[in-house]
N, C-alpha and C positions, 0 to 999 in steps of 0.2 A: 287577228283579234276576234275574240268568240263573243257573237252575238247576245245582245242580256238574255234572260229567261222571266220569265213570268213571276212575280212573290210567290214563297211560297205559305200558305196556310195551315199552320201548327197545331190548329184547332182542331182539322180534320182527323178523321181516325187514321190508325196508325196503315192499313191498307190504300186508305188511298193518297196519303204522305205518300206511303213504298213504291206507289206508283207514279205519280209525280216526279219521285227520285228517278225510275229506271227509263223514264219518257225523257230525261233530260239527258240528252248522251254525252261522257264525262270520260271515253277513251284516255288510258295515260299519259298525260302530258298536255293534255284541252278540259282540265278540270276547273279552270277558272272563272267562266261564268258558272256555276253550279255553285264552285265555294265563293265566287259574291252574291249568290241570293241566301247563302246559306249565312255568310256572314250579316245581311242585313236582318233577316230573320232570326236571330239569334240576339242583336244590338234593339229588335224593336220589343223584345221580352223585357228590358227594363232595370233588370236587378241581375243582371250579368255583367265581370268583365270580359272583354271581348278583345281579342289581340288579332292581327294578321300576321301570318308569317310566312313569304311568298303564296304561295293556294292551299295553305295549310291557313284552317278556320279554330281559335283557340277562345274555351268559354270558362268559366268559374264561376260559381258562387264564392264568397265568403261572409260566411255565416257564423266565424270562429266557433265552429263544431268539434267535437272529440277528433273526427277520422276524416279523411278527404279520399274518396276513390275517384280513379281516373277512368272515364270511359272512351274507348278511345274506337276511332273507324275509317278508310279509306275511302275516300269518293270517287277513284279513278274504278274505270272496268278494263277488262282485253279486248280487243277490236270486234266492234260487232258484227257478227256473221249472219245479217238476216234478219234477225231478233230482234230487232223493234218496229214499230212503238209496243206497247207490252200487251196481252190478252190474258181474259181470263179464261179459263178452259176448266172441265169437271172430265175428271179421267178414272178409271177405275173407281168409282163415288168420291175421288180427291177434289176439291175447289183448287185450283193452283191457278198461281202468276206467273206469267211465261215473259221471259224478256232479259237481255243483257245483263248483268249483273244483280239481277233480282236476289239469287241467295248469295254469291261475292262481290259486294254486300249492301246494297240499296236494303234491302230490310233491315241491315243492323242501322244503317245511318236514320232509316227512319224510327226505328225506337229508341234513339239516342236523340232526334229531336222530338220527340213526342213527351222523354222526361226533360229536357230542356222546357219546354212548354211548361210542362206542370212545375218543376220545382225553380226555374228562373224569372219568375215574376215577383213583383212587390207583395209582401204578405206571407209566401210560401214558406213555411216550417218543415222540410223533410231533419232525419235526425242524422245525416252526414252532409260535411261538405263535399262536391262533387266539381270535375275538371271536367268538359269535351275537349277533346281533339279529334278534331276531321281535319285528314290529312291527304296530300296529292302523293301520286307517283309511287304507288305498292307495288303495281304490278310486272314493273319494271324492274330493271339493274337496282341495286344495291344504293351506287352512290350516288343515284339521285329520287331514293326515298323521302318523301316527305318527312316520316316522325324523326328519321336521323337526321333533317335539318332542325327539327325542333329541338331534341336532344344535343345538337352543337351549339344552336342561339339560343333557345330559350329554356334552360333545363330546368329552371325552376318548375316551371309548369306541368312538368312530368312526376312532381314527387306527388307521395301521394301513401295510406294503409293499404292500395291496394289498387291494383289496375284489369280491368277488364278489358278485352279486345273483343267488338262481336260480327268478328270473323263468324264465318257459318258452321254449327257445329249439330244439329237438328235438334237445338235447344236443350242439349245434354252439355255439364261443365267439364271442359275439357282443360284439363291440369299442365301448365308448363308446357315446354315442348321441347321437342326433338334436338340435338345440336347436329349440326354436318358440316362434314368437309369433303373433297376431292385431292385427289392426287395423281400422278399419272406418273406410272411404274414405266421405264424406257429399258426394253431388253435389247441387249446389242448382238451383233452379226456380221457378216462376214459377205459381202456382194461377191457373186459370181452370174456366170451366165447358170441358165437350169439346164441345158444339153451336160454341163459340167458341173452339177452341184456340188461334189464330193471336193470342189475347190472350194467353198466356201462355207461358211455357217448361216443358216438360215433360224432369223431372230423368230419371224412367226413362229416356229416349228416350239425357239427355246420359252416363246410363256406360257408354253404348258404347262408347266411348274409351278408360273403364278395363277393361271386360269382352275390350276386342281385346289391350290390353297384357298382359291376363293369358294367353290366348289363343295369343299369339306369345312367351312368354319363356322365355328358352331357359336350361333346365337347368342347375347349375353340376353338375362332377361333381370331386371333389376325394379325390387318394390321401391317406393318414396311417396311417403305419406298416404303409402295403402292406393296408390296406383301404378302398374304393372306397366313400365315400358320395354320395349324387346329393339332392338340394335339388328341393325342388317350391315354386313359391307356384301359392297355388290362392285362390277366390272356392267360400267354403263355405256363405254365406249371401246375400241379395239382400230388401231391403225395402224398398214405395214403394207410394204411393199411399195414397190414404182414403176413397174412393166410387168407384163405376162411373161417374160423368158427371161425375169432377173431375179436372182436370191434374195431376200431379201435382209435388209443389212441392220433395220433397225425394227422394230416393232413396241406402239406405246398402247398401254391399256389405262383407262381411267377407271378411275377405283373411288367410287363413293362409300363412305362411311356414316351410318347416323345411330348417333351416341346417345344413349340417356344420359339426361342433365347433372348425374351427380358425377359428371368427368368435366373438366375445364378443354380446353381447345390443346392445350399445350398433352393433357395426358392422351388426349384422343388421339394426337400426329404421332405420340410416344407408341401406342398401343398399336396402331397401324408399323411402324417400324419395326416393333416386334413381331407381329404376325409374319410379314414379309421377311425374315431375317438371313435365312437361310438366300433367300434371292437375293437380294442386297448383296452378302457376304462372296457372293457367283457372282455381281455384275451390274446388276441391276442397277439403275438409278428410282432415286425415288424424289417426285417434284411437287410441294406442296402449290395448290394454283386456290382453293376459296377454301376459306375457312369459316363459320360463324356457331358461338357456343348457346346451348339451349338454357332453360329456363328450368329452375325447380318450381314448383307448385305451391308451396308456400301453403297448403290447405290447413295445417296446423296454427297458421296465423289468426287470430280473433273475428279481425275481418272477411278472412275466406271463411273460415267455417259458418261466419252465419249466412254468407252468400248460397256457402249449399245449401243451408238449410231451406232458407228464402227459394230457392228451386225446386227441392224438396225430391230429388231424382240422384241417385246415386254420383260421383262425377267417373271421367276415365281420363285415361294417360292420353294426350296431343302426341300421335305420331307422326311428326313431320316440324315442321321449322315455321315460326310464325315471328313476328313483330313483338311478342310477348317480352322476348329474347332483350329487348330495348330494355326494358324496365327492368327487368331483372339484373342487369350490368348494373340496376341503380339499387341493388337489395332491396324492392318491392317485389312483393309476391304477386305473380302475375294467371289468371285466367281467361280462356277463350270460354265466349259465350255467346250466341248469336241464334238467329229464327232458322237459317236458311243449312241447306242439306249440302254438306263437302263436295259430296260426291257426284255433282253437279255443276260446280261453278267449271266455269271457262267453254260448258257446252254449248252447242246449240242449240239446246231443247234446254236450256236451264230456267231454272223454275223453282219456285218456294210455294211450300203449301199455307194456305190461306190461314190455316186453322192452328198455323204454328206460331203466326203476329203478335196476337191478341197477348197468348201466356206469358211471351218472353217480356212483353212489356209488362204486366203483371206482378212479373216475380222481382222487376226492378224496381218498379214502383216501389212494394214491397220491401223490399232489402232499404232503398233508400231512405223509405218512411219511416221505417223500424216497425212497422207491423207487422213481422214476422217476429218479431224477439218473443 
């Protein structure tokens, strides 16, 4: 059982909320004290409903508004290696926050309680209704995500004009995202000893046929809604053989695929079958093992578009696979948007710069208020 934690204070600025947040350590699958202080602080704002849902913390206004957007964030991190409790350090003239989850994503959850703060009390006027979800178990396997338990029990709570995830994107809106699957291509063979291989077939030898195909394929790169996503399949893994003096009989390559969103999952396993066809047609098998479909961007939507506006920064294509992916299953148009820098999270030097907080919370304010329009 995890020890309580401290209140936390919503008042404070959004820096030292983010800190707060990454000093609480919330490893996947021990985020439960964090989401009950997060849920009390959240119930003691007032003019919130407030739901639990295993260590998933679920907040609403309803203000019977035009639009309801969902903001939604994970409170789990990956195992800390070192990294806490958190520092401030000045690096190359950066102010930065160093610490476990700082930019995936204690700074997004802290600007998602900071508007909680401002627009969940008695009196608040922003010009949308608005949902949180802070959710357990991101970091982890699939089937024990937190937002797909909310999405199983409680899907009301996920509709919404428009959902934002703030995931770490360095404050730039990142559109949709990526779909992917795996498969794993099984070339067959023929065991012998290797003193006699000309007795057998040797399966390493025959994916070389699959390893050139992968080799030579050529990129799709596909616009949607004037964002540019580009498609890789790639061979992430390679397995064969069983002794130093045996032929080998079987050899399997895993083959990752990641799709831009205007392909469903079914035409993406289709489009992989085709590429490999020739192999197949020789022998091969081909095993689909994960699957999960991406996200259109939805930017043409009313609500996205004033959200860009409201950031006021060009947006780009989400290359890679996110939670977005959820909402989108539910025909909401979905956005990444967060303080903290990608390309950092999961390090040991991870870190968000100081000077990225402030905006992100700004521009939400902003978009929520309607003082942007």
């Amino acid at each position: 059982m995890s020890d309580p934690l401290p209140e936390l204070d919503l008042t404070a600025d959004v820096l030292t909320l983010t800190r707060r947040l990454v000093d609480a350590p919330s490893v996947s699958g021990s985020e439960r004290a964090l989401a009950d202080v997060v849920e009390a602080s959240l119930r003691g704002l007032g003019a919130l409903e407030v739901e639990r849902v295993g260590d998933a913390v679920l907040a609403r206004t309803n203000l019977d508004r035009d639009t309801r957007i969902v903001l939604a964030g994970h409170l789990d991190t990956v195992p800390i290696a070192g990294n806490l409790p958190s520092r401030v350090d000045t690096v190359d003239g950066e102010d930065r926050l160093y610490g476990c989850g700082t930019s995936d994503m204690k700074a997004g959850d802290a600007v998602m309680l900071r508007l909680a703060a401002r627009f969940g009390v008695p009196g608040a006027q922003p010009a949308r209704d608005m949902t949180f979800v802070f959710y357990d178990n991101e970091e982890v396997e699939a089937v024990r995500n937190g937002l797909g338990r909310v999405a199983r029990e409680r899907r009301g709570w996920l509709y919404g004009d428009l959902a934002i995830l703030l995931e770490p994107t360095d404050g730039v809106i990142e559109g949709g995202c990526q779909g992917t699957l795996r498969v794993v291509l099984t070339v067959p063979g023929k065991r012998a000893h290797s003193a006699r291989s000309w007795l057998g077939v040797n399966a390493v030898h025959g994916a070389a046929g699959v390893l050139a195909t992968l080799a030579g394929y050529p990129a799709r790169e596909v616009q949607i809604d004037g964002l540019t996503y580009r498609e890789g399949l790639n061979a992430v893994r390679i397995e064969g053989g069983v002794a130093g003096n045996v032929v080998p009989d079987e050899c399997r390559v895993t083959v990752n695929f990641r799709f831009a969103p205007d392909r469903d999952e079914d035409q993406a396993l289709a489009h992989v079958r085709e590429v490999f066809a020739d192999a197949l047609a020789a022998g091969v098998t081909l095993e689909l093992t994960d699957s999960s479909g991406g996200a259109l961007p939805g930017l043409s939507e009313p609500a996205a578009a004033d959200f860009v506006a409201a950031v006021g920064q060009p947006p780009r294509a989400k290359l890679g696979w996110t939670d977005v992916a959820r909402f989108a299953a539910f025909g909401i148009p979905a956005l990444n948007y967060g303080p903290g820098d990608p390309n950092l999270a999961h390090t040991v030097d991870e870190h968000v710069r100081i000077d990225r907080l402030q905006p992100a919370e700004d521009a939400l304010i902003a978009y929520l208020s309607g003082s942007c329009a």
